[in-house]
C-alpha positions as CSV (number, residue, x, y, z in Angstrom):
1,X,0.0,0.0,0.0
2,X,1.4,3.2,-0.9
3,X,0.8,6.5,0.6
4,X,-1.9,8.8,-1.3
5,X,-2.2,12.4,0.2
6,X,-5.5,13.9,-0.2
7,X,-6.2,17.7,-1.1
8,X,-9.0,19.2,0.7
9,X,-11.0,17.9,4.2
10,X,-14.5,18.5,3.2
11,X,-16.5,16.1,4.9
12,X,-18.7,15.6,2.0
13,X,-16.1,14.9,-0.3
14,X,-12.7,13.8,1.1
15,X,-14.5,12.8,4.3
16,X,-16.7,10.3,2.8
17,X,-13.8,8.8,0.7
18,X,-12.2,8.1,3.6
19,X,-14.3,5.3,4.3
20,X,-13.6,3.1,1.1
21,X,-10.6,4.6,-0.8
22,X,-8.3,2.2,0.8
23,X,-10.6,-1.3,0.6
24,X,-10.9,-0.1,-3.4
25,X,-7.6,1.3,-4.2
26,X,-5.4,-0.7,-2.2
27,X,-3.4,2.3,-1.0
28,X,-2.9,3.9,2.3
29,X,-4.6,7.6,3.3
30,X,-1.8,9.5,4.7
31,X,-2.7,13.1,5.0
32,X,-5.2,15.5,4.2
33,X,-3.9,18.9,2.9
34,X,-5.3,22.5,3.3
35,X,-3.7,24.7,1.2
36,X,-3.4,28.1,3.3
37,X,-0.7,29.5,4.9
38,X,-2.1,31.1,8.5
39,X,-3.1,28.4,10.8
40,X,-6.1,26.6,10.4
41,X,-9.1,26.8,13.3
42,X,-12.5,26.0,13.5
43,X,-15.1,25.9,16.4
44,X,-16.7,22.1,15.6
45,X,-19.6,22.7,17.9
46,X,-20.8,26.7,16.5
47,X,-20.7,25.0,13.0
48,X,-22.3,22.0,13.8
49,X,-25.0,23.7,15.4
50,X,-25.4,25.5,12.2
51,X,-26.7,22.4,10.6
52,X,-29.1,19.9,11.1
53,X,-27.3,17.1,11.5
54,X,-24.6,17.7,13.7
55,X,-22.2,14.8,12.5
56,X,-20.4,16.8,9.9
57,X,-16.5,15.9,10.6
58,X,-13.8,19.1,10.9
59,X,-9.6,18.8,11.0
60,X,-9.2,18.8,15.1
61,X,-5.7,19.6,17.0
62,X,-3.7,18.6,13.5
63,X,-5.6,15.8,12.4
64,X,-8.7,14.9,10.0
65,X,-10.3,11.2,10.1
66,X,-7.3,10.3,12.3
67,X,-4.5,11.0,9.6
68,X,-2.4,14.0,10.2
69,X,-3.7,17.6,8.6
70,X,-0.9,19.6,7.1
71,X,-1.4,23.2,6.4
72,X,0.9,25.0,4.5
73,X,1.2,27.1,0.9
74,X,4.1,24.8,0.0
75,X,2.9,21.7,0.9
76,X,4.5,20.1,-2.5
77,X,7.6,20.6,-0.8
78,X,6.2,19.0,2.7
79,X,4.8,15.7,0.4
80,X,8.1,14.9,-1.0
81,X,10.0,15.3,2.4
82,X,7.2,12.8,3.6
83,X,8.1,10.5,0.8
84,X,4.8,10.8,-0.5
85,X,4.4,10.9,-4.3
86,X,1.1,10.1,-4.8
87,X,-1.9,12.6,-4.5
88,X,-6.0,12.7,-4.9
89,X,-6.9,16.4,-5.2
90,X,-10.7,16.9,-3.8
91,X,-10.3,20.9,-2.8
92,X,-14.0,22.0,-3.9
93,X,-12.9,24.8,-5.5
94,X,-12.3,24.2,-9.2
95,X,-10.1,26.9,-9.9
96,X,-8.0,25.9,-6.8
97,X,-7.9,22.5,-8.1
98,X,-6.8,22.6,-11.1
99,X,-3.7,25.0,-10.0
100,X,-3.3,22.2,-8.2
101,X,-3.0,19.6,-10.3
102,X,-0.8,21.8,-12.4
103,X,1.4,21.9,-9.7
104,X,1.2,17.8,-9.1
105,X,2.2,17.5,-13.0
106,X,4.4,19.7,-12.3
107,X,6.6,18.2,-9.4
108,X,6.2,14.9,-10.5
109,X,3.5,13.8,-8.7
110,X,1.4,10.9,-9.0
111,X,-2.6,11.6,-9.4
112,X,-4.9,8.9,-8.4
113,X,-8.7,8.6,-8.8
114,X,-11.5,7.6,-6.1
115,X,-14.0,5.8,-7.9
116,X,-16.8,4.3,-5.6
117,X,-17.3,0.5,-6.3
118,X,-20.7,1.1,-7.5
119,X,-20.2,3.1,-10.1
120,X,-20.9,1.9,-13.7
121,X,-18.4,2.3,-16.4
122,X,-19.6,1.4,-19.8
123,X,-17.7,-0.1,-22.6
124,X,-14.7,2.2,-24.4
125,X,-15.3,5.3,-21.3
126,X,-11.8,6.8,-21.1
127,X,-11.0,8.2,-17.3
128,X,-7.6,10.1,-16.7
129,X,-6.4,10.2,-13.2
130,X,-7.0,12.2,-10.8
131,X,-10.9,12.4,-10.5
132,X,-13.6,11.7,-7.7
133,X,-16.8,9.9,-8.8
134,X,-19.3,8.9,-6.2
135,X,-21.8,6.3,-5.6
136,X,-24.1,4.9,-8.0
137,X,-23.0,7.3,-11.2
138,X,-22.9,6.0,-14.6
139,X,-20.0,6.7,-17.1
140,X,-21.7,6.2,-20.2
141,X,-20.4,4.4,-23.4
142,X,-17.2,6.4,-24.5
143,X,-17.7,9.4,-22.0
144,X,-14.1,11.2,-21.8
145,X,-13.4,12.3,-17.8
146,X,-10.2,14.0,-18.0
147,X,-8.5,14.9,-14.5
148,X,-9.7,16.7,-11.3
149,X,-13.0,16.1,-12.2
150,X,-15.7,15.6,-9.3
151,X,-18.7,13.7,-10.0
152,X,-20.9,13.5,-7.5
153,X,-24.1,11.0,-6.2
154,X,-25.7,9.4,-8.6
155,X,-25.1,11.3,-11.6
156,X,-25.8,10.0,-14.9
157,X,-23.4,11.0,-18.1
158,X,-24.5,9.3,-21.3
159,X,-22.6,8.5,-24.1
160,X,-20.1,10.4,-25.8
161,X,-20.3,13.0,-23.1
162,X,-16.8,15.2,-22.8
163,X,-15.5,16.3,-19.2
164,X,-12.7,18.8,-19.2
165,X,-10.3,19.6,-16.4
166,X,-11.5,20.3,-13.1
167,X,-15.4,20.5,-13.7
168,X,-17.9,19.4,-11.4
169,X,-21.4,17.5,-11.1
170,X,-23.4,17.4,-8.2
171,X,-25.8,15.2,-7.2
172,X,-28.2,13.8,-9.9
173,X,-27.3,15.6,-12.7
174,X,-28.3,14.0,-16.1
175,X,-26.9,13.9,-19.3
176,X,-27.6,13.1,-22.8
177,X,-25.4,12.2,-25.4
178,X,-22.3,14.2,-26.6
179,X,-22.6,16.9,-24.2
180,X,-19.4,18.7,-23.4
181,X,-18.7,20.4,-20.4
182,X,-15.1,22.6,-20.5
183,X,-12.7,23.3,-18.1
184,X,-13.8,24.1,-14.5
185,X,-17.7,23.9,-15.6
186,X,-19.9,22.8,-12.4
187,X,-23.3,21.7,-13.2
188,X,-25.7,21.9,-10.0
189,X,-28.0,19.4,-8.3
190,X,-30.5,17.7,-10.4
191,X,-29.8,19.6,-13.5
192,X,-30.6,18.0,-16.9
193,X,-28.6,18.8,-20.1
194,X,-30.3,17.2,-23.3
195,X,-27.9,16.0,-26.1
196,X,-25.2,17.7,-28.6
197,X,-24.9,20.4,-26.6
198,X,-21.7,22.6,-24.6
199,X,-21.2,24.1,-20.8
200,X,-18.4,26.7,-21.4
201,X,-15.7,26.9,-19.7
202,X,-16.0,28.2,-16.0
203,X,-19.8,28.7,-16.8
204,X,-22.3,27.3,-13.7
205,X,-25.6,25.3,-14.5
206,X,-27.9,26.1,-11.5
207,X,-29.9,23.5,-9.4
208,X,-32.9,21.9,-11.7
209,X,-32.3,23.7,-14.6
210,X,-33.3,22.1,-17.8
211,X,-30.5,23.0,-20.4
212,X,-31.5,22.8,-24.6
213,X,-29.0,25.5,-25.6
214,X,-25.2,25.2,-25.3
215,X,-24.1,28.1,-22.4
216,X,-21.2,30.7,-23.4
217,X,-17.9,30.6,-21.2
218,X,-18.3,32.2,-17.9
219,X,-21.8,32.3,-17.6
220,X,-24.5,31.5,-15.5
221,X,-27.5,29.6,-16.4
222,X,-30.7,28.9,-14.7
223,X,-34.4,27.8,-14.8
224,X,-36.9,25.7,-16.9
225,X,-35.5,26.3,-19.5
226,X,-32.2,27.4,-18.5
227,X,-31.3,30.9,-19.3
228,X,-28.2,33.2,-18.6
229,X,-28.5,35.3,-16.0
């Protein structure tokens, strides 16, 4: 088992593939990393009260999940002198993440995927490294995810579908075939995109919309149907 460092603590995200990276990879969790260089703090009861359910996980005294939490700007430089070469960037941020990963092709780093077991891959889907997809998705039939792409619970991304660097899909997003979503793209909750049709880059897809038209670059779209706002 080799060490994997993990970029980002979000409970949502690098929290909940803590519990079955290692049973489906067969490496080891060694750290989380923030990315910040004053010290990190937070008050784990105030923001737990802030929510319903008051379970949500935060990095405590140095640690996250029991692994130690490093915080530093230059924690490339803190990885290697750990001996760790391998990393899985989650920071939310898609902007921030795929500086990241610039950085991790950069230094020679190693990026790894977290692909929940019950994900379904169809035939001839090409997946780079370096991307989250979460339970019960489906990759359709020669979908392209190229790295730091998060794909969240139970989306489905039919066939032909294109997913640049670093963009994002929440929960139950649907997709038709060929749809293209650029660089750093994040399509919200329950959004459906019909077929031949493009997500600019950096553009945002709002919860529930219904998209028929391809979106500019840096946009935002929204509604039934989806329009720029």
């Amino acid at each position: 088992m080799e060490p994997v460092a993990i970029l980002g603590y979000h409970d949502g995200a690098a929290g909940q593939v803590e519990t079955w990276f290692e049973q489906t990879s067969g490496d080891r969790i060694a750290c989380f990393v923030y990315e910040s260089g004053e010290p990190f703090s937070v008050d784990v009861a105030a923001e737990n009260q802030r929510r319903v359910s008051r379970r949500t996980s935060f990095p405590v005294e140095g640690t996250f999940k029991g692994r130690p939490f490093i915080v530093t700007l230059e924690w490339a430089n803190k990885l290697k002198s750990m001996g760790i070469r391998k990393v899985l960037p989650l920071t939310p941020e898609n902007s921030v993440r795929k500086r990241q990963i610039q950085i991790c092709q950069e230094q020679g780093f190693e990026l790894v995927s977290a692909i929940h077991p019950s994900v379904l891959v169809l035939a001839e889907a090409i997946i780079a490294p370096g991307v989250w997809i979460n339970a019960g998705s489906i990759i359709g039939y020669k979908a392209e995810i190229q790295s730091g792409v998060i794909i969240n619970t139970g989306a489905s991304l039919d066939h032909h579908n294109v997913l640049e660097i670093c963009c994002q899909v929440d929960p139950g997003v649907t997709t038709a075939g060929n749809v293209t979503l650029r660089t750093c793209a994040h399509v919200h909750t329950g959004a459906t995109l019909i077929n031949r049709i493009e997500i600019g880059e950096g553009s945002i897809i709002g919860a529930g919309s219904v998209v028929l038209e391809s979106i500019p670059p840096h946009s935002t779209a929204v509604g039934v149907p989806a329009r720029v706002i």
